[in-house]
Every structure is written in C-alpha cells, then in structure tokens.
C-alpha positions as CSV (number, residue, x, y, z in Angstrom):
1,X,-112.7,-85.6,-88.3
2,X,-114.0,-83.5,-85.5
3,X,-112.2,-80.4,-83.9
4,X,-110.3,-81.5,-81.0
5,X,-111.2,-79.0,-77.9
6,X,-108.5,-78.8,-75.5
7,X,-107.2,-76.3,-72.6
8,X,-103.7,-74.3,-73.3
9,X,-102.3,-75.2,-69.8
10,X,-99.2,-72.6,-69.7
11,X,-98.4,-74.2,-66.2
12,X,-98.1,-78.2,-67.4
13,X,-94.9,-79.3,-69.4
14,X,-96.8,-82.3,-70.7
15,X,-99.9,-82.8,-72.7
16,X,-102.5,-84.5,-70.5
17,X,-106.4,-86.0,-70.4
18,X,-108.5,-88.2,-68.3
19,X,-109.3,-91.7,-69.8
20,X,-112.9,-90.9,-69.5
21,X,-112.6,-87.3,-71.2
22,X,-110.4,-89.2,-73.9
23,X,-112.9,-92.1,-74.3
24,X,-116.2,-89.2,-74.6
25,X,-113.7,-87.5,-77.4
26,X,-113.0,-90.2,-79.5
27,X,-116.3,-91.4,-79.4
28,X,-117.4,-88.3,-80.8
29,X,-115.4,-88.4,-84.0
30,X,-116.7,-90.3,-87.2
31,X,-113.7,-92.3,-87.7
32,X,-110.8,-91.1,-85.1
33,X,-107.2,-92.0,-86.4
34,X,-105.2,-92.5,-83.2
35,X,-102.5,-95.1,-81.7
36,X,-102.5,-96.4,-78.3
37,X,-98.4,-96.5,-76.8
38,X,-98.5,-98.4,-73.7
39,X,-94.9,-98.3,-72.7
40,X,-94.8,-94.6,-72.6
41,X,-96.0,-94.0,-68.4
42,X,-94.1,-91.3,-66.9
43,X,-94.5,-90.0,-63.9
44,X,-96.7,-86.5,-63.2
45,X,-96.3,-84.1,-59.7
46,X,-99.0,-81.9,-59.8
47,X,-99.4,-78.4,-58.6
48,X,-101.1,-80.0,-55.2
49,X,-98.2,-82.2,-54.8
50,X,-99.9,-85.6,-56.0
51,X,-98.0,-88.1,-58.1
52,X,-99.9,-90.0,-60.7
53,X,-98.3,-92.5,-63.3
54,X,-99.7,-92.4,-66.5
55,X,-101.8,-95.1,-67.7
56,X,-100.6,-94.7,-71.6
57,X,-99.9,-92.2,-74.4
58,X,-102.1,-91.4,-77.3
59,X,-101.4,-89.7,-80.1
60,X,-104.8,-88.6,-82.2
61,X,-104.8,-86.8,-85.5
62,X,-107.0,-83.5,-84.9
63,X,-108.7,-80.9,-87.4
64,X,-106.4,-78.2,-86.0
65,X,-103.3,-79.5,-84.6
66,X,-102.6,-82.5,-86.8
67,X,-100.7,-85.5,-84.8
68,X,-101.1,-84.4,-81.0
69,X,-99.8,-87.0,-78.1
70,X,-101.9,-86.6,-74.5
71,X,-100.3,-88.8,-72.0
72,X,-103.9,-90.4,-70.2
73,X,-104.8,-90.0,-66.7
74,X,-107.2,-92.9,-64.6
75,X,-108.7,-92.6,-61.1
76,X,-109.2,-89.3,-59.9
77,X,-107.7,-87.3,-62.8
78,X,-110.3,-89.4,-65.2
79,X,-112.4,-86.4,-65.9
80,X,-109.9,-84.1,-66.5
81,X,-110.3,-82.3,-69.8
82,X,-107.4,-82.5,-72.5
83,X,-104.7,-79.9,-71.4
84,X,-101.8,-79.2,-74.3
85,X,-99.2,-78.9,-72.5
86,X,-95.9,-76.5,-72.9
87,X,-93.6,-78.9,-74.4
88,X,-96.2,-79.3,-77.2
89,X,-96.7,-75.4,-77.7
90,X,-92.2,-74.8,-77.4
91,X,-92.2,-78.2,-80.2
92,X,-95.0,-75.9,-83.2
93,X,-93.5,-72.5,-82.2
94,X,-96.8,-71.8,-80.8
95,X,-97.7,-68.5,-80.5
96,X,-101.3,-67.4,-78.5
97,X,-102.5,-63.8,-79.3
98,X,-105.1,-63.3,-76.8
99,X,-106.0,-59.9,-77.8
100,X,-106.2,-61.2,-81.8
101,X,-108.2,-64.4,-80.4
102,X,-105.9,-66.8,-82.2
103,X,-103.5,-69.4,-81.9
104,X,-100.6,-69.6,-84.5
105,X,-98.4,-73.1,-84.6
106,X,-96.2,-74.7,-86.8
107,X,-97.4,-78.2,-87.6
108,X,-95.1,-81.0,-87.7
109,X,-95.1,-80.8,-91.4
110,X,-93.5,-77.1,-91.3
111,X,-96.6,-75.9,-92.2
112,X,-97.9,-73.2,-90.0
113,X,-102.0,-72.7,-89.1
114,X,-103.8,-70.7,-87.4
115,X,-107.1,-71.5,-85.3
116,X,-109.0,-68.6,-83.1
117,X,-109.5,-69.4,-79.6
118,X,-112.5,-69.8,-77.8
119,X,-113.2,-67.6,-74.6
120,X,-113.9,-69.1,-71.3
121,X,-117.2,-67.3,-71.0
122,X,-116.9,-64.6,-67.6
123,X,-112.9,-64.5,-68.7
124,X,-111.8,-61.4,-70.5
C-alpha cells in the first residue's frame, strides 16, 4: 500500500479529489483496497461561488490514515489534488503541530498515529 498524499484544507468541511487526481493515485498503488458509493452526491459551493455535484464517494484504505472517504470531483475540479477535509480532521481528533512537523489522529479503530507533515517548499 502506498502513502496516500493529500492537502489539510482547514477551509473545506468535506474531503474532496478530482476524478483524474483519484484515478493517477490509485493507479499508483500495488493493490489499492477501495469501494466506489455512488448514491452519496452532495452538493459543494466553493469559495468562488461555484456549485458542483459530486460525481461519487470513495473510501480508500491508506498507509497513514486507514479508511479515508473523498467525495470525487469531474469537469473542471478533475485535477484537483485530494483535500481532507474538516469534518474528517473534527471525526480522528486531529491535531496538526506545525512547529513539531506532525500530524496526530485518532484512527477509527481508537488507535492514535502520528505521521510528520511535509512542507510546501517556499512555505515556512
């Protein structure tokens, strides 16, 4: 299984990721463990006040988070990298120390873990 790399978007309340970003991801992993729900489509608003429906819901098994859900984005939103949402962080008790570089969460388990975070390289 290979580490899932995703974007801790403070700002969204759901977990998101273009089809195409999704589709590079899982073809990237030996053997990726995921179901496809296709009756879960909400509704997004975006900070630039577009709507977009989305297309389905996967929930993948990753190296660090376990069992993650990203609701999957088509059209212009295709290319957009995974973002974990808020809802997700509030739902593991996640904690991010940026000045410790880590990320602390409870997995679904009760378990907690603890993975470093990776700069954005310019960003201090």
């Amino acid at each position: 299984m290979n580490a899932l790399k995703a974007i801790i978007d403070t700002g969204a309340t759901e977990s998101v990721c273009g089809v195409t970003s999704m589709a590079r991801m899982l073809d990237s992993y030996e053997i990726p463990t995921y179901h496809v729900v296709l009756h879960d489509r909400p509704m997004f608003r975006f900070g630039n006040g577009q709507t977009q429906q989305a297309t389905s819901r996967l929930d993948i098994e990753t190296k660090a988070l376990r069992m993650v859900s990203f609701y999957l984005l088509d059209g212009q939103a295709e290319l957009t990298p995974p973002l974990l949402g808020g809802r997700e962080l509030w739902d593991r008790s996640a904690v991010v120390a940026t000045c410790g570089e880590y990320f602390a969460h409870k997995s679904m388990d009760g378990s907690w873990c603890a993975n470093p975070l990776i700069r954005l390289r310019g960003r201090q």
